[in-house]
SEKEDREN-542725 format. One record per residue (C-alpha): z, y, x; residue in one letter. Coordinates in steps of 0.2 Angstrom, whole numbers, padded with zeros to 4 digits, always signed. Layout:
N
ZYXA...
# end
This chain:
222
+0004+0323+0054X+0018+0312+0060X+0021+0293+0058X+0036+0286+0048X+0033+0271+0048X+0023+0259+0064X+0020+0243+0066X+0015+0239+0083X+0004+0220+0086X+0016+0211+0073X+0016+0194+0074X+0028+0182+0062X+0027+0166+0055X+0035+0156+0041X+0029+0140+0037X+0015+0137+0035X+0009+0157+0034X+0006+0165+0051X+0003+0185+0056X-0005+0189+0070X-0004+0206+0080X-0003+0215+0064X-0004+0235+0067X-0001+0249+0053X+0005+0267+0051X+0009+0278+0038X+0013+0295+0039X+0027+0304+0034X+0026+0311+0017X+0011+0298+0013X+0009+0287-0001X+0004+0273+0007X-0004+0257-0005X-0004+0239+0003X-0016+0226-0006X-0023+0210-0003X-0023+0192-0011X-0007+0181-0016X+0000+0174+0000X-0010+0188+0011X+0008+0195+0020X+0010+0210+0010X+0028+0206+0004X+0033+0201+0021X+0025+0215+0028X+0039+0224+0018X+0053+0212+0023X+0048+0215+0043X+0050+0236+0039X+0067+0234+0032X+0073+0221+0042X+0076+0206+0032X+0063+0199+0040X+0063+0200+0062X+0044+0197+0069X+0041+0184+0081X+0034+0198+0093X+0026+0216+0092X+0037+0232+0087X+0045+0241+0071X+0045+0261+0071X+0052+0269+0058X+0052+0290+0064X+0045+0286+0079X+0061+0274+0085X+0061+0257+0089X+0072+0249+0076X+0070+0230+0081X+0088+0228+0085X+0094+0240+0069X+0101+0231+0053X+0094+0232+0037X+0108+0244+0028X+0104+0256+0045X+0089+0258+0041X+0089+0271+0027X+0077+0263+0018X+0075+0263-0001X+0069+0246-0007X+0064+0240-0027X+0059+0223-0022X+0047+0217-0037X+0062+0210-0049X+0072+0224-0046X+0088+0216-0043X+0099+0225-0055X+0117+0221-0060X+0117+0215-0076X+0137+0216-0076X+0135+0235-0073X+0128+0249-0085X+0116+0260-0078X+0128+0273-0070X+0136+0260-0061X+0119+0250-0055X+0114+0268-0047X+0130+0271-0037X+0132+0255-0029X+0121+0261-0015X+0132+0276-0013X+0148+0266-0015X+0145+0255-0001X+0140+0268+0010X+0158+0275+0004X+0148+0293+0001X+0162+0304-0009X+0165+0304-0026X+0160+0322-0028X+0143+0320-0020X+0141+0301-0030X+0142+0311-0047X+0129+0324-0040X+0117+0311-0034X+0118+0301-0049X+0117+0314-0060X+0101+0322-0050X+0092+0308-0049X+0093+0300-0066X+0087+0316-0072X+0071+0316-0062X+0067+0297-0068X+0071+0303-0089X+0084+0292-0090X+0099+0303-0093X+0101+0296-0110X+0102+0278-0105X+0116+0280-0092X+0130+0272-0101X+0123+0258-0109X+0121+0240-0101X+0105+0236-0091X+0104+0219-0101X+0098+0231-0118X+0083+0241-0107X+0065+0237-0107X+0056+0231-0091X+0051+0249-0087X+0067+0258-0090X+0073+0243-0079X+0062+0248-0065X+0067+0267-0066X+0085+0263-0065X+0080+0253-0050X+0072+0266-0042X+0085+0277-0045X+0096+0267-0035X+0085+0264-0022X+0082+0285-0021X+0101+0289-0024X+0107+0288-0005X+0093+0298+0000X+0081+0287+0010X+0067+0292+0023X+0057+0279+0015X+0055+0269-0001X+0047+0253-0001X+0040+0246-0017X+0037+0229-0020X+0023+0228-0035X+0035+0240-0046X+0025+0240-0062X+0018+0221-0063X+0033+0215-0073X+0032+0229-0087X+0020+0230-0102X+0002+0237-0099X+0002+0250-0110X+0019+0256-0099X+0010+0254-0083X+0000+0270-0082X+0015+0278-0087X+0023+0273-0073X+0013+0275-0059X+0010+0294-0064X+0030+0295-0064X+0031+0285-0045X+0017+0299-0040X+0026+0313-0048X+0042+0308-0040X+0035+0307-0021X+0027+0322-0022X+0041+0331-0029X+0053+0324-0017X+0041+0322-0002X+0047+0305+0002X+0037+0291+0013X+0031+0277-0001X+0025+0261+0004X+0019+0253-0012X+0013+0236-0014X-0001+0233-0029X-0013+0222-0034X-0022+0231-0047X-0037+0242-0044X-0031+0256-0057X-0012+0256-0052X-0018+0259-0035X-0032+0275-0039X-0015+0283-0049X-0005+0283-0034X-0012+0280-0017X-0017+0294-0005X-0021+0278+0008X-0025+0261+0004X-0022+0246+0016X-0030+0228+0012X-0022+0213+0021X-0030+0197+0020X-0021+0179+0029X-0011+0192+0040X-0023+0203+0046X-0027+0221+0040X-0044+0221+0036X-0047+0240+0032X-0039+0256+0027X-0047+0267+0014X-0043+0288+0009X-0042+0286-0009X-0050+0300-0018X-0041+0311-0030X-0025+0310-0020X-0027+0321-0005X
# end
């Protein structure tokens, strides 16, 4: 099986945190978990895949090329970053076109997208109403719907479920699970929890102080 996403001896520094020749892969189609304590470099981990963040050395494959030098929006990466960053301004339509706007896709294929992808996350019924009215979770599907609209290669989660309710929780990892297999989409997911990571994961990294320590198979998800 292919890689579709490589990091290569990553090393990166910001104050007082330091990486160190970092290596991970995850293969294409793969739900891929990253774990490890508070402050371990998971969400910077993240950042260095999607470019907001540039390491101080090593490499970043995404497909097997070298994307170093490529900007974030060229990346085609779908990112929920863990407080979803939705526009409260905007209903929900509007919040899951934006991606597509400013990649001035056609108004034809906008509606399409839209219209499939809000009815693969349930949330048809919501699309007209402000984003201010919805609970935590329907706010974390309309922003995964965003972030799957433009049709990415890989979608990175940042802790998607840790700021809705606990009942809720379950719910919504089956639906992130049922969703990448159904698309066959790359997921990098970032979790903390023990259950959350047993409902998704077909791999499981753990990262400690900027090192990978391990890589489990999780079992149930081959």
């Amino acid at each position: 099986m292919s890689n579709e996403v490589g990091l290569e001896n990553i090393s990166f520094s910001i104050g007082s945190f330091k990486m160190q020749d970092l290596s991970l892969d995850v293969r294409k189609g793969e739900y891929f978990v990253l774990t490890g304590h508070n402050g371990s470099g998971k969400t910077i981990i993240i950042k260095i895949i999607t470019g907001i963040y540039r390491p101080d050395s090593g490499v970043v494959r995404l497909g097997g090329e070298i994307v170093n030098d490529i900007p974030p929006w060229k990346r085609n990466i779908g990112y929920v970053p863990q407080e979803g960053l939705l526009f409260f301004n905007r209903s929900v339509r509007d919040n899951i076109r934006f991606g597509l706007e400013v990649r001035k896709v056609d108004e034809s294929s906008v509606v399409e997208r839209v219209d499939r992808v809000a009815e693969l996350l349930n949330i048809t019924h919501l699309m007209d109403r402000p984003v201010t009215g919805l609970s935590g979770g329907e706010r974390q599907r309309v922003a995964l719907a965003r972030a799957l609209a433009f049709e990415p290669r890989v979608l990175l989660l940042d802790e998607p479920v840790s700021a809705i309710d606990e009942n809720s929780r379950d719910e919504l990892c089956r639906e992130l699970r049922r969703i990448q297999r159904a698309l066959g989409i790359t997921v990098l997911h970032v979790a903390h929890a023990q259950r959350e990571i047993d409902l998704v994961a077909d791999r499981c990294g753990r990262i400690e102080a900027g090192r990978m320590q391990r890589v489990d198979v999780i079992s149930g998800n081959p």
